[in-house]
C-alpha positions in Angstrom: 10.7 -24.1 -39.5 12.6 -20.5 -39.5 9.0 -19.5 -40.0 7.7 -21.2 -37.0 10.9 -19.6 -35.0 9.5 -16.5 -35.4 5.6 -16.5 -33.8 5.2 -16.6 -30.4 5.0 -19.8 -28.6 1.8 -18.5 -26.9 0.5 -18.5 -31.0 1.7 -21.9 -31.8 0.0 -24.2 -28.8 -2.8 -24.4 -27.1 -3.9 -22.4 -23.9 -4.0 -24.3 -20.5 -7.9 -24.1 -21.0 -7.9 -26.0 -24.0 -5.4 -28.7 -23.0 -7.4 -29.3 -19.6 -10.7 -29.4 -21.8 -9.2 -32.4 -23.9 -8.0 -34.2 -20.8 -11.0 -33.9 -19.1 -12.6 -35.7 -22.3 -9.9 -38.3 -22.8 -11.3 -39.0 -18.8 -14.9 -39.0 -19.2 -15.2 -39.9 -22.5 -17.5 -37.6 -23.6 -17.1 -34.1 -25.1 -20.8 -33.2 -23.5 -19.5 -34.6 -20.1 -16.7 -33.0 -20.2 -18.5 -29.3 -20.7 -20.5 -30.0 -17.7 -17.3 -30.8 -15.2 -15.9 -27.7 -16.6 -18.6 -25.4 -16.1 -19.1 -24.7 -20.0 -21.8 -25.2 -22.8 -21.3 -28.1 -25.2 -20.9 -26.0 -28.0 -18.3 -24.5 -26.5 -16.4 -26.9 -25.6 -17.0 -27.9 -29.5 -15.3 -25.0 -30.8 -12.9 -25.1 -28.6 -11.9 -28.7 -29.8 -12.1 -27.6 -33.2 -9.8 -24.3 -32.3 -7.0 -26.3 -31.1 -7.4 -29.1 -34.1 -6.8 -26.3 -36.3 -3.9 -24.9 -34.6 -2.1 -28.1 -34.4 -3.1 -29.4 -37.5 -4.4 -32.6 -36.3 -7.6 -34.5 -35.2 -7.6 -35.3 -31.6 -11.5 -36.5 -30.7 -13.7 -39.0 -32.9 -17.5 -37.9 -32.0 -19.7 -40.8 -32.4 -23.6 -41.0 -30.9 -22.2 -43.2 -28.5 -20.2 -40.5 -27.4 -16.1 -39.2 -28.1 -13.0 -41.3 -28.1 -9.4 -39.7 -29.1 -7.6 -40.3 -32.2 -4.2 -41.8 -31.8 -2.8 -38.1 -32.4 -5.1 -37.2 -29.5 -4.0 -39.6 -26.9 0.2 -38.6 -27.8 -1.1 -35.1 -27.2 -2.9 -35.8 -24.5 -0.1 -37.3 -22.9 1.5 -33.9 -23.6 -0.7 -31.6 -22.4 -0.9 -33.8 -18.8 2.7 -32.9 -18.5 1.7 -29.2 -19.3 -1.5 -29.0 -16.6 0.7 -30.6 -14.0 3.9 -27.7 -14.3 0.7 -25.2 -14.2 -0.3 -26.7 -10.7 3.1 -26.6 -9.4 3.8 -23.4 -10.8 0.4 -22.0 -9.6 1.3 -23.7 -6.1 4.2 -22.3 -6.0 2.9 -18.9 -6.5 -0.1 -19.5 -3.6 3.2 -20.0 -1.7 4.8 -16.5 -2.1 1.6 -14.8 -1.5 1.2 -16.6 1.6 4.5 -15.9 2.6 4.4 -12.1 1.6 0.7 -12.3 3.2 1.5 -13.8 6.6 3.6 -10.3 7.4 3.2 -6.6 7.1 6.4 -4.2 8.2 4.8 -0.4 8.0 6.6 2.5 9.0 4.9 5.6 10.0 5.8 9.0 10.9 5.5 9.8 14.5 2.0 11.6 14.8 0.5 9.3 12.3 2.0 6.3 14.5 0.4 7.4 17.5 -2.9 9.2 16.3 -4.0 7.6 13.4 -2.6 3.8 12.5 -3.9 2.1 16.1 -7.1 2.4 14.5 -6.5 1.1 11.0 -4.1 -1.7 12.1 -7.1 -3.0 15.0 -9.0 -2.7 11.6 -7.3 -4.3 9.3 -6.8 -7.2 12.3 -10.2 -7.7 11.6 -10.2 -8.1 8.0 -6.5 -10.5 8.2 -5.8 -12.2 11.9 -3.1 -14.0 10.3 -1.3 -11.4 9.1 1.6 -10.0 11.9 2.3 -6.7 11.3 5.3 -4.8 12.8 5.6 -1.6 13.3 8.4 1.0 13.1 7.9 4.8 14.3 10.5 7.4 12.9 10.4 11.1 12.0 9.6 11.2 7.8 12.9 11.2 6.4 13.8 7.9 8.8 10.1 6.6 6.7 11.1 7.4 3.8 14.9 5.4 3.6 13.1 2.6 5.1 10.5 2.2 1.9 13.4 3.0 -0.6 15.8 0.1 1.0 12.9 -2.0 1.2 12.6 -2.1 4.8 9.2 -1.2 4.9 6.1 -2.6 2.9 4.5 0.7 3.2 5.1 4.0 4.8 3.4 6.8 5.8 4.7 10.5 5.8 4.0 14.0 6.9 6.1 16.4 5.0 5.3 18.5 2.1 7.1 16.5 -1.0 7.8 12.7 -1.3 11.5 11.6 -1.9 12.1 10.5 -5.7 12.0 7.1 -6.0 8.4 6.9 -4.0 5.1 7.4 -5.5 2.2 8.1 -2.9 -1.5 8.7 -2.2 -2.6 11.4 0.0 -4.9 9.8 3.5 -5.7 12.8 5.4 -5.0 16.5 5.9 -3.6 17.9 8.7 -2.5 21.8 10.3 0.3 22.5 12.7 -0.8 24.5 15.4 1.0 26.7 17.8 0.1 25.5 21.9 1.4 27.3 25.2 0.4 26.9 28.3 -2.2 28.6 30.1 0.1 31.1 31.9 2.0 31.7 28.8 1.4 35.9 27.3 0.5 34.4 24.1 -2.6 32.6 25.9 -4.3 36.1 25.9 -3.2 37.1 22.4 -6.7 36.7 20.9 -5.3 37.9 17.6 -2.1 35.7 17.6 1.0 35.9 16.8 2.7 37.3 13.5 4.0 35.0 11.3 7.5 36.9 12.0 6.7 37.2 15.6 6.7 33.5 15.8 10.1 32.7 13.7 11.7 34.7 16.1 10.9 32.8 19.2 12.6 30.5 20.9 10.4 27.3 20.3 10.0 23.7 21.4 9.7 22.0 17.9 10.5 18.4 16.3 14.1 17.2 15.1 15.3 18.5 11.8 14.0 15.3 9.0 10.5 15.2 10.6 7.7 16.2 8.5 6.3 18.8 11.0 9.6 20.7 11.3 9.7 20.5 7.4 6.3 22.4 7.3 7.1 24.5 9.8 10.4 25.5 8.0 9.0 26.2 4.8 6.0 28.5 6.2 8.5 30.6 7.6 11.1 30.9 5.5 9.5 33.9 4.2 9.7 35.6 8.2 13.5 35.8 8.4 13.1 31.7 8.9 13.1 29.3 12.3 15.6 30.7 15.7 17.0 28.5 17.4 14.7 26.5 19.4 14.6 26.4 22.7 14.1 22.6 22.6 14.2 19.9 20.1 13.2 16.9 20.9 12.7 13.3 18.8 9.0 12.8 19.5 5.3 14.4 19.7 4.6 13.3 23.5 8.1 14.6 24.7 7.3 18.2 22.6 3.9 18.2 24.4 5.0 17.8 27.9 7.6 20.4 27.5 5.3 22.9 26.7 2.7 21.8 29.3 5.0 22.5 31.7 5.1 26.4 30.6 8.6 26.0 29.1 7.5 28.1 25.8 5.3 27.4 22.7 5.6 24.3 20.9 4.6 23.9 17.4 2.3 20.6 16.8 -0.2 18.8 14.7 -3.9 19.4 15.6 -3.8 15.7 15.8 -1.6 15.1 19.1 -3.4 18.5 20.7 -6.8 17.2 20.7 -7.2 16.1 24.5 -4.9 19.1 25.7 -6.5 21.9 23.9 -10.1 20.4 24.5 -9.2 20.4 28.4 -7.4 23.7 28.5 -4.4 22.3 29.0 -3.2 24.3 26.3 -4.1 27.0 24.4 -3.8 27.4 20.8 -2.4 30.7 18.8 -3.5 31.7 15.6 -1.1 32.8 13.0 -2.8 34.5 10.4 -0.9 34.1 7.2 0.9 31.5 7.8 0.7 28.2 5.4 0.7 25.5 8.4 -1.7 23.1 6.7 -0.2 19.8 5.2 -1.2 16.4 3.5 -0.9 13.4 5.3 0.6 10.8 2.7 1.3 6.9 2.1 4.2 6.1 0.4 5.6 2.9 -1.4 8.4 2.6 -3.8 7.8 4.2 -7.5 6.7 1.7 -10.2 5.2 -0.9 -7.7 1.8 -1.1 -6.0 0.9 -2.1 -2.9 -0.1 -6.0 -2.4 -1.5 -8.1 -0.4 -2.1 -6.6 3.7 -0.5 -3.4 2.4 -2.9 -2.7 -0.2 -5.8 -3.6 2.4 -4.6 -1.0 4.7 -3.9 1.9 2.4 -7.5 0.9 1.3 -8.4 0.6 5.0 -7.2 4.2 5.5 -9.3 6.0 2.7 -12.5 4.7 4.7 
């Protein structure tokens, strides 16, 4: 018995293949009938038999020409195994019920410019793919993001900075560039050479808040110019940044993303800075040590399409 303690139940009985094998016979009465509602050779179902004789140490099925009947150790364990198959059923119900529940729902949250530039598409997407699956959506500078996947707010979030908090793993979607816009009448419009990397730390610009991603890049590819003045404005989202430069208030520093329309009209005009690192990776993000699931896993797959 101490013995017996001391290998694994999953050693000592049968697996749930087995057991619904022998109650399938004990029904039909035949160990060839039996392989056919199963889906399996008669042979196999044989050695299977046989396998889980010799594990018990028992004979459960008499085979006769006229076809297989259980000994009386086979119908006691019979009786067992039905109590077995039917907590397997509820359990695997059970189970079908949690991913439905975790299926029926989606909570992302994005960082502004991959809010309004790049999920639309994949969530009308992935719509197609699960129309029962509500999804809500919240919008937030990186940093806001990035609390909301560590506290489990968020099934999975979607970032724009250059490094991903501890306690998230990620996968990179896209790449991206900042790029410096002024308005038409603006002296930089006619700078066909741009603006120095200095030149541009020292001016008073209309940027993102302090804890987005694009003010994080922005930070770090200047640092080495004396770092960021104060800006002239600083303001919470991408459209508010863009209309404040549109209407010739000073340069605003963007991504290339939420320019397209404006710098395609001549709404805007962009400046080069040579030298200056203002590319970045667009990433998704989900807590470290889990994987996305279910709707969340179909749109981070959705997104590398």
């Amino acid at each position: 018995m101490g013995n017996e303690e001391t290998v694994p139940l999953a050693h000592r009985v049968p697996d749930l293949g087995a057991l619904e094998l022998l109650l399938t016979v004990a029904r039909v009465g035949s160990l060839s009938g039996a392989a056919r509602r199963l889906g399996i050779t008669q042979p196999a179902a044989s050695s299977r038999i046989r396998a889980m004789e010799t594990r018990l140490g028992v004979a459960l099925v008499d085979r006769s020409p006229r076809g297989s009947t259980l000994t009386a150790e086979g119908a006691l364990v019979t009786d067992w195994a039905r109590r077995v198959v039917e907590a397997a059923e509820a359990f695997d119900a059970g189970a079908q019920a949690l991913r439905g529940r975790r299926d029926s729902r989606l909570r992302v949250a994005a960082s502004m410019t991959i809010a309004e530039y790049l999920l639309p598409g994949w969530l009308i997407a992935l719509r197609g793919e699960r129309p029962g699956t509500a999804v809500s959506l919240h919008a937030g500078n990186s940093a806001d993001v990035a609390q909301r996947v560590l506290a489990h707010e968020a099934d999975l979030g979607f970032v724009e900075g250059l490094t991903v908090p501890d306690g998230l793993d990620s996968a990179v979607i896209a790449q991206d560039r900042l790029v410096v816009a002024v308005a038409p009448t603006h002296p930089w419009a006619r700078r066909s050479k741009g603006v120095e990397p200095a030149e541009l730390a020292a001016a008073p610009l209309i940027l993102r808040e302090r804890g987005s991603g694009t003010r994080q890049v922005l930070d770090a590819a200047l640092a080495g110019s004396g770092g960021l003045a104060q800006p002239l404005l600083e303001l919470a989202s991408t459209t508010a940044v863009k209309a404040a430069a549109l209407s010739g208030a000073g340069p605003c520093v963007l991504s290339e993303l939420a320019l397209v329309e404006e710098l395609a009209a001549r709404r805007l005009v962009s400046v080069p800075v040579p030298g200056a690192a203002l590319a970045r990776a667009l990433r998704a993000v989900w807590p470290t040590g889990t994987r996305p699931a279910g709707p969340a896993r179909d749109l981070l797959s959705l997104t590398r399409r």
